[in-house]
C-alpha positions as CSV (number, residue, x, y, z in Angstrom):
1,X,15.0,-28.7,-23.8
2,X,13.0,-27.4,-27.1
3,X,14.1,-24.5,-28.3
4,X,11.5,-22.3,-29.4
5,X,12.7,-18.3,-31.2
6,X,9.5,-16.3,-31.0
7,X,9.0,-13.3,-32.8
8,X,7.9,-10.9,-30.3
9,X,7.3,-7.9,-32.6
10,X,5.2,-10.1,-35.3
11,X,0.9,-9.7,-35.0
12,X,-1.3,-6.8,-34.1
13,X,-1.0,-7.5,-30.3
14,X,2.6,-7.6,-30.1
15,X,4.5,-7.4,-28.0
16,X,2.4,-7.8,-24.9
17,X,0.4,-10.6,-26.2
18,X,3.2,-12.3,-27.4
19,X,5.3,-12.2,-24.3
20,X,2.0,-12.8,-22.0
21,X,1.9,-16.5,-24.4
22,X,5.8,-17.2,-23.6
23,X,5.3,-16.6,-20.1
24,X,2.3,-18.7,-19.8
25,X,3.7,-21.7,-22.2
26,X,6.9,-21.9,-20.1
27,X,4.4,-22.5,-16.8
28,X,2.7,-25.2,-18.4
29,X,6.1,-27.0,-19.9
30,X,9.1,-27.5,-18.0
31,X,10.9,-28.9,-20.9
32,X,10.6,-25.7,-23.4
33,X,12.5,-22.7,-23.6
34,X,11.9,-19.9,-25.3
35,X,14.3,-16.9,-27.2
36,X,12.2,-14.1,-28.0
37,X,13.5,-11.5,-31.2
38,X,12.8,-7.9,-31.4
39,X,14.2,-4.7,-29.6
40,X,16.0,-5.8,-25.8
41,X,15.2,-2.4,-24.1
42,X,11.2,-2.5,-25.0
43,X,10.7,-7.0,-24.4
44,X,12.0,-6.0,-21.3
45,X,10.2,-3.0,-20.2
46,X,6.8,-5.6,-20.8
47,X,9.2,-8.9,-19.1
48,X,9.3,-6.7,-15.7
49,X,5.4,-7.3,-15.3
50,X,6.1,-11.1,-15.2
51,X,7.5,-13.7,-12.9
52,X,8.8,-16.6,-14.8
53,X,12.3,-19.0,-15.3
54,X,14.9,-16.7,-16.2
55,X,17.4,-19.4,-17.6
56,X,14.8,-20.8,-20.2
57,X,13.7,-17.2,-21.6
58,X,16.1,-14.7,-23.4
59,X,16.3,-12.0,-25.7
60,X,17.7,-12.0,-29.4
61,X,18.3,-8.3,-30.3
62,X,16.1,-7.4,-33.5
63,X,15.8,-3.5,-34.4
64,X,13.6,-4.0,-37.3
65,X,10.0,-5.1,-38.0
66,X,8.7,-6.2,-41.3
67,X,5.2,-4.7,-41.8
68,X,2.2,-6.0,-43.9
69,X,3.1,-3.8,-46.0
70,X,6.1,-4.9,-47.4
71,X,6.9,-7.2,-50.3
72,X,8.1,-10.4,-48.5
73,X,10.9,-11.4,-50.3
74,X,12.1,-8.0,-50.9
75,X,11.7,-7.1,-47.2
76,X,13.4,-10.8,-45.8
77,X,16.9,-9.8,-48.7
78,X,16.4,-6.5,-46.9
79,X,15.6,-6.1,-43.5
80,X,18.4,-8.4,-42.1
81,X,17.9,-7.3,-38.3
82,X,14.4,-7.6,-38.3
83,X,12.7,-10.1,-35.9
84,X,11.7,-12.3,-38.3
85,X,14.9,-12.7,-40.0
86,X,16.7,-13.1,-36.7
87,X,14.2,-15.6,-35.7
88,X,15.0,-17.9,-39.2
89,X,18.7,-17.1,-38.3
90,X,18.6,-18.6,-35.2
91,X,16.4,-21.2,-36.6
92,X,19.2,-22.0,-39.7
93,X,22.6,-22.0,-37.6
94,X,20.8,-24.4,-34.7
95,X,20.5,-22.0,-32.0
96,X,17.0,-22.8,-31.6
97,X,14.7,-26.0,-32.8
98,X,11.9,-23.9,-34.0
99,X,10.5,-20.2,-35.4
100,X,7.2,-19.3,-34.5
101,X,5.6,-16.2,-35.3
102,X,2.2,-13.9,-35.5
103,X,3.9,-11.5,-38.5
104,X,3.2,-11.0,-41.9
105,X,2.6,-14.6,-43.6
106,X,3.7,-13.6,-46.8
107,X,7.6,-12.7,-45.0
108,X,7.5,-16.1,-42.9
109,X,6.7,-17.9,-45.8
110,X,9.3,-16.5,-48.2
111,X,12.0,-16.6,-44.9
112,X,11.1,-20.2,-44.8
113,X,12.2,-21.1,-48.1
114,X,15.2,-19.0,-47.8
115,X,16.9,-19.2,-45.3
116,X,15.6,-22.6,-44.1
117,X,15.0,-24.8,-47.4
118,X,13.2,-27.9,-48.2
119,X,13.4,-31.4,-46.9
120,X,15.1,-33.8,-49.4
121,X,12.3,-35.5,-51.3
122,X,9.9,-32.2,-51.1
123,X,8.8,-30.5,-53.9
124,X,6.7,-28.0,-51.9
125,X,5.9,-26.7,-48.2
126,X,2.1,-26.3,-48.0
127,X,0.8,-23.9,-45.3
128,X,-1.4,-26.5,-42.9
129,X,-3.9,-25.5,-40.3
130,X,-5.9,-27.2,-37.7
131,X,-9.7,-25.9,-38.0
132,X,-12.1,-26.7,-35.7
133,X,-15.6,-28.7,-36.4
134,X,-18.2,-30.3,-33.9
135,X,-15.9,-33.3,-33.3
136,X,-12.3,-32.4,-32.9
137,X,-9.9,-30.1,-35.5
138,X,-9.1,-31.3,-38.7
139,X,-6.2,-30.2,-40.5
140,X,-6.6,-28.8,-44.1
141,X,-3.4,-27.9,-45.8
142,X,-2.3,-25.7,-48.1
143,X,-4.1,-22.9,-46.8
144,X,-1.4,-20.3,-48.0
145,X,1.4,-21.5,-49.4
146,X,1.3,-22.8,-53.2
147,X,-1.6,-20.7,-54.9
148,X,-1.2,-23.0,-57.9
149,X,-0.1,-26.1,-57.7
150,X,0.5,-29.8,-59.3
151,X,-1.2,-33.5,-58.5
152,X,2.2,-34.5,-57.3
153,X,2.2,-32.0,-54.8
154,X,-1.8,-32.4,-53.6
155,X,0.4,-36.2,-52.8
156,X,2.2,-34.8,-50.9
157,X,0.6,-32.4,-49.1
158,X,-1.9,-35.5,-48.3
159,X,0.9,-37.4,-46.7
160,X,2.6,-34.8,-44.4
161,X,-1.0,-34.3,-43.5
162,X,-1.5,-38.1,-42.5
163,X,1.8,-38.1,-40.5
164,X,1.2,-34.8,-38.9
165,X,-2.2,-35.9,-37.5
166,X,-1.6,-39.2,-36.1
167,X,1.8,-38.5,-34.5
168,X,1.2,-34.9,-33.1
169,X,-2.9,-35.4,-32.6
170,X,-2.5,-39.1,-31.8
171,X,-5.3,-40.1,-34.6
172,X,-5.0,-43.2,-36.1
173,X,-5.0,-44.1,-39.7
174,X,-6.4,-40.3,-40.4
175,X,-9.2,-40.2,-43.1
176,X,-7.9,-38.0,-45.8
177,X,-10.0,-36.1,-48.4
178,X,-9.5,-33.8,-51.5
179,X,-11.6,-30.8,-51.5
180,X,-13.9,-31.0,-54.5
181,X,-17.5,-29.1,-56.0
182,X,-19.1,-32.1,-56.1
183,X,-18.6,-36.0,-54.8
184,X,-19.2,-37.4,-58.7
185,X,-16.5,-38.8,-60.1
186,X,-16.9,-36.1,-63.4
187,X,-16.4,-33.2,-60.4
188,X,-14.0,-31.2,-60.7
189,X,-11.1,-29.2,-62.1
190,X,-8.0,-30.5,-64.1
191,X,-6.1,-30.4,-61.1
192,X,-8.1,-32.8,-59.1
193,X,-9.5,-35.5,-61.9
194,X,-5.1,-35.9,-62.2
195,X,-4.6,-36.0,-58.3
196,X,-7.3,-38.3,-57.4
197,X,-5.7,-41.6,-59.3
198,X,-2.5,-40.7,-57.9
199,X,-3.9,-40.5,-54.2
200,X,-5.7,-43.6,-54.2
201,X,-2.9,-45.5,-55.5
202,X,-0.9,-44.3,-52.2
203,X,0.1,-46.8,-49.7
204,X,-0.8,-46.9,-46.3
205,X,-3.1,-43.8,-47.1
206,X,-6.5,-43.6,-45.5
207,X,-8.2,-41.9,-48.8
208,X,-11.8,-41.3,-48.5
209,X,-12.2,-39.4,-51.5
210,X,-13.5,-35.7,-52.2
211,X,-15.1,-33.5,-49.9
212,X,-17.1,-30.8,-50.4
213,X,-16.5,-27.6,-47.9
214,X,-19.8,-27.7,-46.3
215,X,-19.2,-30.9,-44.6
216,X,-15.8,-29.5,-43.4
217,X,-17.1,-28.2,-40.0
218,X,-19.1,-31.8,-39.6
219,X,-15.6,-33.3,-39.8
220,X,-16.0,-34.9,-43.2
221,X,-12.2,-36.1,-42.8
222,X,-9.2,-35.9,-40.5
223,X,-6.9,-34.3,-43.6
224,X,-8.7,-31.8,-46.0
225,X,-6.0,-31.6,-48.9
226,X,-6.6,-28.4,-51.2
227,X,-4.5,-26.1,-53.5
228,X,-3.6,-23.3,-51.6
229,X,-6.1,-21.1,-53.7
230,X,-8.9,-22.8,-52.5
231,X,-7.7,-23.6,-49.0
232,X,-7.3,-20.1,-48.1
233,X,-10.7,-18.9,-49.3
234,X,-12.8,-22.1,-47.3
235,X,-9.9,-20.6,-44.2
236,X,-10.9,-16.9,-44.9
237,X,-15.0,-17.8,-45.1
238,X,-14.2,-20.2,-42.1
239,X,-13.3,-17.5,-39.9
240,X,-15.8,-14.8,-40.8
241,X,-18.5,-16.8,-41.1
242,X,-18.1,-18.4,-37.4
243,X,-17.3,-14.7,-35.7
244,X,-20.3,-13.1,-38.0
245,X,-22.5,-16.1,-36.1
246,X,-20.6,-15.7,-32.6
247,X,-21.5,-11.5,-32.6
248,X,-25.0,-12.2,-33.5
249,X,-25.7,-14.8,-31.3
250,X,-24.2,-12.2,-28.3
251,X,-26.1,-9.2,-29.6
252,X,-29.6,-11.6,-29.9
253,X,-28.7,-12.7,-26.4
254,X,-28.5,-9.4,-25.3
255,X,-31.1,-8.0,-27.1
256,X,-33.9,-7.8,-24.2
257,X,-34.3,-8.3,-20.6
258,X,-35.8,-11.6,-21.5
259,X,-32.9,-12.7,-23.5
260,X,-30.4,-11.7,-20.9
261,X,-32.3,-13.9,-18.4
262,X,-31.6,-17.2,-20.9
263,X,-28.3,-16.0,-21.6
264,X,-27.2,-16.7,-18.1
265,X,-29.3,-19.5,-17.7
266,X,-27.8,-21.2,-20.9
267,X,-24.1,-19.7,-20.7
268,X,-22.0,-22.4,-19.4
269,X,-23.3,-24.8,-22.0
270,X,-23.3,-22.2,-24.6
271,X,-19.6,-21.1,-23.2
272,X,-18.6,-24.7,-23.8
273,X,-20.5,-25.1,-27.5
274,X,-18.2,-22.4,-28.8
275,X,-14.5,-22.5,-27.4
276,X,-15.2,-26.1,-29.6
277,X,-15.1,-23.1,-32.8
278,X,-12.4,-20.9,-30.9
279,X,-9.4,-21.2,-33.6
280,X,-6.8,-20.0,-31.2
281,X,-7.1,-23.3,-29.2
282,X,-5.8,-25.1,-31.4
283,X,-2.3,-23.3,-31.8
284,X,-0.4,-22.2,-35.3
285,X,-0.1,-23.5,-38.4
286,X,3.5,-25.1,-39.1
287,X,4.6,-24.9,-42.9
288,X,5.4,-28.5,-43.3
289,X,8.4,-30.0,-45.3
290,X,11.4,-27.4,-44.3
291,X,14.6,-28.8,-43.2
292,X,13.1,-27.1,-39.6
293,X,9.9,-26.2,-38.3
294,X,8.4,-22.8,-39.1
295,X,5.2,-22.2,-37.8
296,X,2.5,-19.1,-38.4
297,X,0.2,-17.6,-36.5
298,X,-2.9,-15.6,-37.1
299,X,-1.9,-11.8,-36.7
300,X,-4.1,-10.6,-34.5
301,X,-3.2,-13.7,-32.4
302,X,-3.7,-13.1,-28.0
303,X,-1.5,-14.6,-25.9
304,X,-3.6,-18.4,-25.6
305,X,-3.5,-18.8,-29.5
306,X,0.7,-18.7,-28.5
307,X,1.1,-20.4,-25.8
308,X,-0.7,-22.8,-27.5
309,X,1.4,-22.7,-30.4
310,X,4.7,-22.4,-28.5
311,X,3.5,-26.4,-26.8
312,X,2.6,-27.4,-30.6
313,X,6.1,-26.2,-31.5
314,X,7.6,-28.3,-28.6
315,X,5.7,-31.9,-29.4
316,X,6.5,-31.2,-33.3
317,X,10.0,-31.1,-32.6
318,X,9.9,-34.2,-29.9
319,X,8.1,-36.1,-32.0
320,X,10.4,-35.8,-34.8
321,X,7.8,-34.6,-37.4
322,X,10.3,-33.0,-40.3
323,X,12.4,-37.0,-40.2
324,X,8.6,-39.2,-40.4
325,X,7.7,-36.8,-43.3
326,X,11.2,-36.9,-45.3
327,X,11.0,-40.9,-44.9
328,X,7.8,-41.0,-45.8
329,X,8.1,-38.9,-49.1
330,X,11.1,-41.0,-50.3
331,X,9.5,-44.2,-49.5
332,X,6.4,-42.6,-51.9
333,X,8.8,-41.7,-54.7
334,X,10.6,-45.4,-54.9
335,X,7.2,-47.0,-54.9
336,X,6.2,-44.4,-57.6
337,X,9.5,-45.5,-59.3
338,X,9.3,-49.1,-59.2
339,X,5.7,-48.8,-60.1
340,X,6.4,-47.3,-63.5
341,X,9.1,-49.9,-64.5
């Protein structure tokens, strides 16, 4: 059984969305259980309204929330009962195999490194989230995580991307591609001209070389490997630009009594076209390279986008993700090492 401690106060919709994702993941996996944190009296109250396994779903008491608001790190030293904190807590003394949660990023970031630490060999835990595209996801990472950063960590943000795709999304030998402002081999910042030797000296690695973010939603690559600067800002355009298109494309539909006649005549196909773009299929994004897996949500996550996550949590955790990644990493540094002698 996968333990999974849910934050049930975290994200705009919580708790009810949150809870309504529990319930649902727990009827589509008989092998995960779930421990949800926040105050008993209220996850109860919204519980009563479901039927579901009693023995693999339980409450942690949590009387605090961290808000947006807040400073992380301030908040995480701070607000020890909060359901965050509880979450990592249970998380840290091996209670539970997993932390997911919708709250403020900048708190289950900063919790992350806390109170869960780094994998031996990792220098730092990029943010990384699958994004959607006309084939199937791709995964760009950091997206959150390490505004600035070093070539040596772009590395090895580009291997825990490799290993994360083909063991949890089944792709072999993953294409992999650094996010660039041009495909010439002048492009580019400091930053990438020092990564991009590096990366293609990698063994094993599938490296394609750069990418620019326009060809992201054509699927240009399987790993899109970015400072966390720029991989927040292609994220952040990502998602308005595809629910800017989705609105208009309702309100044209909708428009006359002529349009509403194609609407229906086209909406099945046109239903299909666009749950390919829907980001909460494809779950949360995990913080890769901590000692255990924390995972992140979008805040105003429903209860699909965690239900989704909650299974993603679950195969992460079966598929031993963290141990690939920390063998991988120290396998990188001594070829690295032997390299320079």
């Amino acid at each position: 059984m996968i333990r999974v401690a849910l934050d049930a106060m975290g994200g705009d919709n919580s708790p009810g969305e949150i809870i309504k994702g529990a319930v649902e993941a727990l009827s589509r996996s008989g092998e995960l259980s779930v421990i949800l944190t926040g105050p008993a009296d209220r996850l109860e109250k919204e519980l009563a309204a479901y039927q579901y396994d009693k023995d693999r779903l339980s409450i942690q008491e949590a009387s605090e929330v961290i808000t947006l608001e807040e400073a992380p790190v301030a908040a995480i030293q701070k607000k020890k009962d909060s359901s965050i904190v509880k979450g990592l807590m249970l998380l840290k003394e091996g209670r539970a195999d997993a932390f997911l949660s919708a709250g403020s990023s900048g708190a289950v970031l900063a919790g992350g490194q806390l109170k869960i630490g780094r994998l031996k060999g990792v220098e730092r835990t990029p943010l990384a989230s699958l994004i959607p595209t006309e084939t199937t996801p791709c995964l760009l990472l950091d997206c959150g995580a390490n505004v600035d950063a070093k070539p040596q960590w772009l590395l090895q943000f580009a291997r825990m991307g490799q290993i994360y795709m083909e063991h949890v999304c089944g792709i072999h030998e993953p294409s992999v591609k650094l996010v660039n402002i041009g495909l010439e081999e002048e492009k580019g910042n400091q930053l990438i001209k020092e990564t991009k030797p590096l990366i293609e000296a990698l063994e094993g690695m599938n490296y394609q070389g750069y990418i620019e973010a326009r060809e992201i939603p054509h699927h240009g690559a399987d790993v899109v490997v970015a400072d966390a600067f720029t991989g927040n800002v292609i994220l952040k355009l990502y998602e308005g630009t595809g629910a800017t298109l989705i609105s208009e494309v309702k309100k044209g539909l909708m428009s006359s009594f002529r349009s509403k006649i194609g609407a229906l005549l086209i909406k099945p196909a046109l239903k299909a076209t666009l749950k390919k773009f829907d980001a909460s299929e494809a779950g949360g994004a995990p913080l890769l390279g901590l000692k255990a897996l924390v995972m992140k949500c979008h805040g105003n996550a429903t209860h699909k986008e965690i239900a989704n996550a909650l299974i993603q949590c679950e195969s992460f955790v079966r598929l031993g993700i963290n141990e690939k990644i920390s063998q991988a990493l120290l396998q990188d540094k001594e070829v690295q090492q032997d390299g320079k002698q």
